[in-house]
C-alpha positions in Angstrom: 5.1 6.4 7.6 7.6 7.2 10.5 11.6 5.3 10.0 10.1 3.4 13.1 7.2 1.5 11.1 8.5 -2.0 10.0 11.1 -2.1 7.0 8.5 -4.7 5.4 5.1 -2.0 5.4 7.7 0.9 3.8 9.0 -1.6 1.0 5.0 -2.2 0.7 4.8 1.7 0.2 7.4 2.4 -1.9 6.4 -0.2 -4.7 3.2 1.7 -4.5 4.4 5.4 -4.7 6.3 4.1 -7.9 2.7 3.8 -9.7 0.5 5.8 -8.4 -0.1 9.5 -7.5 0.9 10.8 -4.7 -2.6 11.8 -3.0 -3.5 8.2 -3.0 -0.6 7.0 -2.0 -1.1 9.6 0.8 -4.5 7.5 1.7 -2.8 4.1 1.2 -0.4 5.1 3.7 -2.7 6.5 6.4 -5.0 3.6 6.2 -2.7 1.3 6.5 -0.4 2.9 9.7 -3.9 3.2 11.6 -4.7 -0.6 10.7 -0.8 -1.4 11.3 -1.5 0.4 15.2 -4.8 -1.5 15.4 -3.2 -4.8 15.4 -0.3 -3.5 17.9 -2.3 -2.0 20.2 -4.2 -6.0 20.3 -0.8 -7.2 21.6 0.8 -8.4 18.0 4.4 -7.4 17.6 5.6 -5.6 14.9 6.6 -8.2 12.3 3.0 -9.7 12.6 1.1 -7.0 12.8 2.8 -5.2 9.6 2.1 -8.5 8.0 -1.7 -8.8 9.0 -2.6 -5.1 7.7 -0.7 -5.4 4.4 -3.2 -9.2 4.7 -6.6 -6.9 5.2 -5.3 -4.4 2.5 -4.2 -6.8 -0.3 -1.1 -7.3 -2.1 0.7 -3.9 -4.1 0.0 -5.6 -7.0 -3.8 -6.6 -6.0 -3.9 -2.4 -5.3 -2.3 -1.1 -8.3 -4.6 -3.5 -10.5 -7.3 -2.5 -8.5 -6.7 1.4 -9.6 -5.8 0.6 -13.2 -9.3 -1.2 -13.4 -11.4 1.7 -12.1 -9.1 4.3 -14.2 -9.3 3.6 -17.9 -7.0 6.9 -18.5 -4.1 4.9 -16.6 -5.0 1.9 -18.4 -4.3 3.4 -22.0 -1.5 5.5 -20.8 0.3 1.9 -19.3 -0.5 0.5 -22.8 1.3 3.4 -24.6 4.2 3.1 -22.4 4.5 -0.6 -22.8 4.0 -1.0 -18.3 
């Protein structure tokens, strides 16, 4: 995401990109700049409309429970590293 997408998305990203690979993160991040542009070009400003597409996509930690759930390889490998 471009230095000009709100501080509050890339602090969304980044907790992301800790725990999970890169390719999704890739898809994460896509998704969610076209949804952020959505709700600009509809007139919201920045603030609220980095808010209301983090709101459609869920919280980080709704997402990374999400991916643990439909990977059972993560799962044990969280378990053995005590995550």
């Amino acid at each position: 995401m471009p230095e000009s997408e709100p501080r509050l998305i890339r602090g969304y990203l980044q907790v992301l990109a800790a725990q999970l690979p890169g390719p999704i993160v890739e898809e994460l991040t896509d998704g969610l700049t076209e949804t952020y542009r959505s709700y600009r070009t509809r007139g919201l400003p920045a603030d609220a409309a980095a808010e209301a597409a983090m709101e459609e996509f869920g919280s980080a930690q709704e997402i990374l429970a999400g991916f643990v759930r439909v990977n059972p390889a993560r799962q044990a490998a969280r378990r053995l590293l005590g995550l």
